[in-house]
C-alpha positions as CSV (number, residue, x, y, z in Angstrom):
1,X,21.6,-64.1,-10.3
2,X,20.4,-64.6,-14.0
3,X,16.9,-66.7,-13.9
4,X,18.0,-70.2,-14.7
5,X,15.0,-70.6,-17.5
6,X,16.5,-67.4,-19.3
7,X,19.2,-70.5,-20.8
8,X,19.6,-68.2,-23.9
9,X,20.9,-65.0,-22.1
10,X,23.1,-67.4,-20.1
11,X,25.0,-68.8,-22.8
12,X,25.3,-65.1,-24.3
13,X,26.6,-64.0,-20.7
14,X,29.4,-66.7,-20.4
15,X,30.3,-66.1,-24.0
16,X,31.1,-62.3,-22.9
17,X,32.8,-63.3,-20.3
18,X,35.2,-65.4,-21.4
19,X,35.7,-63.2,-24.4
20,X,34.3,-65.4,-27.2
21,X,31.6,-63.6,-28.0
22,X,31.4,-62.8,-31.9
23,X,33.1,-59.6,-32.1
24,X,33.4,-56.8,-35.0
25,X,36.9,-55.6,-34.5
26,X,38.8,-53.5,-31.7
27,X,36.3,-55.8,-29.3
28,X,33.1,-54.5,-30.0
29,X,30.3,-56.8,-29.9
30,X,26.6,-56.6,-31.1
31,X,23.7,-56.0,-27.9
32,X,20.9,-58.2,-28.2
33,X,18.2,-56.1,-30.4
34,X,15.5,-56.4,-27.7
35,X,17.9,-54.7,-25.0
36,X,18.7,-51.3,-27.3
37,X,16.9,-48.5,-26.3
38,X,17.6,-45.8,-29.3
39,X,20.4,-43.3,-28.5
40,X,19.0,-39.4,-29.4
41,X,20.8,-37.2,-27.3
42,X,21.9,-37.7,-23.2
43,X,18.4,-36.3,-21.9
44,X,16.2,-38.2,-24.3
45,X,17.8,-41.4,-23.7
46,X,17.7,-41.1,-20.4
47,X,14.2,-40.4,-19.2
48,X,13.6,-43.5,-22.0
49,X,15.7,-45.7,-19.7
50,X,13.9,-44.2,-16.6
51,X,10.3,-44.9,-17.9
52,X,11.4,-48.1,-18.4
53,X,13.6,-49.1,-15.3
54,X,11.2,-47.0,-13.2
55,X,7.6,-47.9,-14.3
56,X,5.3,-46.3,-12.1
57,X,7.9,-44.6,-10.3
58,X,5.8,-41.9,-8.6
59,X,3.3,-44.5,-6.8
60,X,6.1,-46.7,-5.9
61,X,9.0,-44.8,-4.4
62,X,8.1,-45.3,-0.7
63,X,8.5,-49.0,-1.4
64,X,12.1,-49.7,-0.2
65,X,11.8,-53.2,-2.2
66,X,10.9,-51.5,-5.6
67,X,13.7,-48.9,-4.9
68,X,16.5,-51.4,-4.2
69,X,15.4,-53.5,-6.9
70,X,15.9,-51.0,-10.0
71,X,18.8,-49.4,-11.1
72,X,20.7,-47.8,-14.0
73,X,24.3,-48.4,-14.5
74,X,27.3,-45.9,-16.0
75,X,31.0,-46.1,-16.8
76,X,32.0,-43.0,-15.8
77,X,32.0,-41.0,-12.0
78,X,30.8,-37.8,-13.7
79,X,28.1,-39.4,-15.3
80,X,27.0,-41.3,-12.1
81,X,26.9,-38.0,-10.6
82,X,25.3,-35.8,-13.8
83,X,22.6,-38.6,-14.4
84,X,21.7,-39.0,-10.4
85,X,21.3,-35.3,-9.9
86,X,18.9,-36.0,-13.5
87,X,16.9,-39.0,-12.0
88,X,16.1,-37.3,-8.6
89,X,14.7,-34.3,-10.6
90,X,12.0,-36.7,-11.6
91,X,11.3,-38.2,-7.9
92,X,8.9,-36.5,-6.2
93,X,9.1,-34.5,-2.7
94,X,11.1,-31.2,-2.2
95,X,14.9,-31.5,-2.4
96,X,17.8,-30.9,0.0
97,X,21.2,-30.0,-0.9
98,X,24.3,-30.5,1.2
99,X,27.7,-28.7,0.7
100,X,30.4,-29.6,1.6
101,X,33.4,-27.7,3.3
102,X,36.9,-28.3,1.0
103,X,39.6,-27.5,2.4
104,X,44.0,-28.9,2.0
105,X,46.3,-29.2,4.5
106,X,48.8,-27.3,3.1
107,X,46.4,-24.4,2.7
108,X,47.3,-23.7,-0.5
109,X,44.6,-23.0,-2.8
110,X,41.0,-21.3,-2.2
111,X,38.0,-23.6,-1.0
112,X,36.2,-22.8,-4.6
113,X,39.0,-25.2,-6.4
114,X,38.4,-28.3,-4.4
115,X,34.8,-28.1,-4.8
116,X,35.4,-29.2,-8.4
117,X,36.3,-32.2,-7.9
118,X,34.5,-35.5,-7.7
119,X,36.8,-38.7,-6.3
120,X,35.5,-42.2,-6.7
121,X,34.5,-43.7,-2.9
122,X,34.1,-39.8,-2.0
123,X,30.5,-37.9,-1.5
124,X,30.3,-35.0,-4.4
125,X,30.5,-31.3,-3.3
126,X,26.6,-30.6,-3.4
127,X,24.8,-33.8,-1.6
128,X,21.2,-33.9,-3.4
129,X,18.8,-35.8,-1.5
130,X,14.8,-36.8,-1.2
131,X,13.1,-38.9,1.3
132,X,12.8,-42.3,0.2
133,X,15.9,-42.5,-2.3
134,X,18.3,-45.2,-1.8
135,X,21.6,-44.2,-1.0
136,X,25.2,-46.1,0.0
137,X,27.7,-45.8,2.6
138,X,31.0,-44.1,1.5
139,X,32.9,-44.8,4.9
140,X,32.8,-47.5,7.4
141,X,30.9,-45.9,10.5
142,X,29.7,-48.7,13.1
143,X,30.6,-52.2,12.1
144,X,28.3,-53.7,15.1
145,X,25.1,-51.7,13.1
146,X,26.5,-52.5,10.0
147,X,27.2,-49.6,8.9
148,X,30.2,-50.3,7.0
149,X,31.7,-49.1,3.3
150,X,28.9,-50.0,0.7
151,X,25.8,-50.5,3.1
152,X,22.8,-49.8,1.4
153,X,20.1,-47.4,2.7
154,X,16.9,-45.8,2.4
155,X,17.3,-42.1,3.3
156,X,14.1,-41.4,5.2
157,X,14.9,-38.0,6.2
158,X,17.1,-34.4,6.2
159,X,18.2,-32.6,8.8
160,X,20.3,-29.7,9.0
161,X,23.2,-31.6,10.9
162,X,22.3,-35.1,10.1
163,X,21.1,-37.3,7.6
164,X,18.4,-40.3,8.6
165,X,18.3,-43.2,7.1
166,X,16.9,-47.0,7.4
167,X,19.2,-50.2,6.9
168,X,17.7,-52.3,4.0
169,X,19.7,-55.7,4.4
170,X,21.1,-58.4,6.9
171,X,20.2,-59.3,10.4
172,X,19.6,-55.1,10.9
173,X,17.3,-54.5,8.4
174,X,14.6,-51.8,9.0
175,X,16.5,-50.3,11.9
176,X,16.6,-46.3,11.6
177,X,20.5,-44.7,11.8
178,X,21.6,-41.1,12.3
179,X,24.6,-40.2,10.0
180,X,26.6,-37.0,10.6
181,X,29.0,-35.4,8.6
182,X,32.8,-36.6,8.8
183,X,35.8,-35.2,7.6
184,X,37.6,-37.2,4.9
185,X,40.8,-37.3,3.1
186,X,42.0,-38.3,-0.4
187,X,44.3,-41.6,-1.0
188,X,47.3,-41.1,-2.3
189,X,45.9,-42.9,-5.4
190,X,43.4,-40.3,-6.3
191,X,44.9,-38.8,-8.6
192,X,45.2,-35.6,-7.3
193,X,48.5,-33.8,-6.9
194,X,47.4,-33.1,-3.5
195,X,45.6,-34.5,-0.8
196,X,41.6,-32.8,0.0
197,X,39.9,-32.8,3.2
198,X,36.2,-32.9,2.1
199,X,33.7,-32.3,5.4
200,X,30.4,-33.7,4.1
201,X,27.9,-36.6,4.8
202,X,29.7,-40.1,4.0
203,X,27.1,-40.9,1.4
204,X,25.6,-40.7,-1.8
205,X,22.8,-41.4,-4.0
206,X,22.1,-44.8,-5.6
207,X,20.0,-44.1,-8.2
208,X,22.8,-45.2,-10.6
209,X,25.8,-47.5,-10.2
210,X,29.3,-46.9,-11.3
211,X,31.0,-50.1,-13.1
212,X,35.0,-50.2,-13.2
213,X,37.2,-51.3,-15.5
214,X,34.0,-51.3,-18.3
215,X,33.1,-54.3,-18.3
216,X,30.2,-55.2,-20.3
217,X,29.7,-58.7,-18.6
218,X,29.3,-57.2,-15.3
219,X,26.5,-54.7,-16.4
220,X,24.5,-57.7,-17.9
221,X,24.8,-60.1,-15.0
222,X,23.2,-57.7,-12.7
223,X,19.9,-58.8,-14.4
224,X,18.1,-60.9,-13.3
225,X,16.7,-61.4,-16.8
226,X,17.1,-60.1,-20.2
227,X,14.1,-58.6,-20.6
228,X,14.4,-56.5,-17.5
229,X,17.4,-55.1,-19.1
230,X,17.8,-52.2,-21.3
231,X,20.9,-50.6,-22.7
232,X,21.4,-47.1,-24.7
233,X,24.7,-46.5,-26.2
234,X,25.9,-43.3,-27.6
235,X,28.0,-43.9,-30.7
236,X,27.0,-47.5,-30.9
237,X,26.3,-48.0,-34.5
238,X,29.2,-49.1,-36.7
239,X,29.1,-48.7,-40.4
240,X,27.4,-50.9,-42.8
241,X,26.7,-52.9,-39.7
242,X,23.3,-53.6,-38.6
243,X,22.6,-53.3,-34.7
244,X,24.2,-51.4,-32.2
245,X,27.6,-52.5,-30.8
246,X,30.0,-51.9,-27.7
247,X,33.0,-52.7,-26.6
248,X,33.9,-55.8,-24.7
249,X,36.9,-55.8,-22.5
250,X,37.5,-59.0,-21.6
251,X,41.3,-59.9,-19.4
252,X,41.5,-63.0,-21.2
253,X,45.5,-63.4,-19.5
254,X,43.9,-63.2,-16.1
255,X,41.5,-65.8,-17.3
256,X,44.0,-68.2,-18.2
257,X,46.3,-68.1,-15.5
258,X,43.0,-68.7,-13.1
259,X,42.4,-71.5,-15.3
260,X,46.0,-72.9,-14.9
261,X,45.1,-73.0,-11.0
262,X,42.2,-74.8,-11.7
């Protein structure tokens, strides 16, 4: 939750999220100047964002508080992927990658086309890992451990068949967990044009989060204050504007009919 003496930021927060925040046309709206870190290209911007989310990264990662308490947020699945893979490159310890076994039911096409494919809510092809990473529950495992869809972990090993890890939050915090590989199966709203059976450990890295629906708002309110926030955006400056804008998407009919029940 937003620190109640940051009363500036809070009044900018409610103004995005009711969707009367001063906007520049087709929704976009300025980011406050002491939030912009300089777009240059992908990798630039990125380890920018990392120095600054991760200060003093190396002498800190096997604190599960500093871990679970810093975080970079995309819009996209491929980019949560791209830019995990990018921040564990910068972690320290050796590296452990996972594959997965792809296969459809119908038998229909070869392994080598499913392991393309990356499916919101399912664990990517090749699994990176290091020890002390966080990572989060894909599947719901053992509801009486709490290991349910969306737990949050510290992975505190590898193995070859399983993957050992530490709850972080709730009554079973710091209790270690063994989590083997499952077969899983596409929804029917994937996407896809048919369904994939994807053998592979039920988790993945959380390094970065994905946001739906891109929703400026949300990405902000998961500060606890505005100057532990920093933004880059790629394609953020507008013409004979100063600053660097976004877009806002704000439901505003879904607002009003929750204010109607009010």
């Amino acid at each position: 939750m937003r620190a109640a003496s940051d009363t500036q930021s809070q009044h900018h927060l409610l103004q995005l999220g009711d969707g009367i925040e001063q906007s520049y046309g087709n929704d976009l709206v300025r980011i406050p100047d002491k939030m912009i870190v300089p777009w240059i290209d992908m990798d630039s911007s990125i380890n920018q964002l990392l120095e600054l989310t991760f200060a003093q990264l190396q002498q800190n990662i096997q604190y599960v508080e500093y871990m679970m308490s810093h975080v970079l947020l995309a819009l996209k699945n491929e980019t949560i992927h791209y830019l995990n893979d990018f921040v564990l490159e910068q972690l320290p310890g050796n590296k452990i990658t996972y594959y997965s076994f792809d296969s459809d039911p119908e038998d229909i096409y070869q392994p080598d086309f499913f392991n393309t494919f990356n499916i919101s809510g399912f664990p990517p092809h090749q699994l990176n890992l290091k020890k002390g990473i966080p990572i989060i529950l894909l599947r719901t495992i053992n509801r009486n451990l709490g290991l349910c869809n969306g737990t949050r972990l510290i992975c505190k090993a590898t193995h070859r068949h399983i993957i050992e890890a530490e709850l972080v939050f709730g009554p079973q915090a710091g209790i270690r967990v063994f989590i083997p590989r499952f077969t899983l199966q596409s929804s029917t709203d994937s996407g896809l044009s048919f369904v994939l059976q994807r053998k592979q450990f039920p988790v993945q890295q959380l390094l970065l989060w994905l946001l739906t629906r891109h929703k400026l708002y949300v990405a902000l309110s998961r500060s606890i204050s505005s100057q532990n926030t920093k933004a880059s955006v790629q394609r953020g400056k507008l013409e004979n504007q100063p600053g660097i804008d976004t877009k806002n998407i704000v439901y505003k009919e879904d607002l009003r009919l929750c204010g109607s029940h009010v």
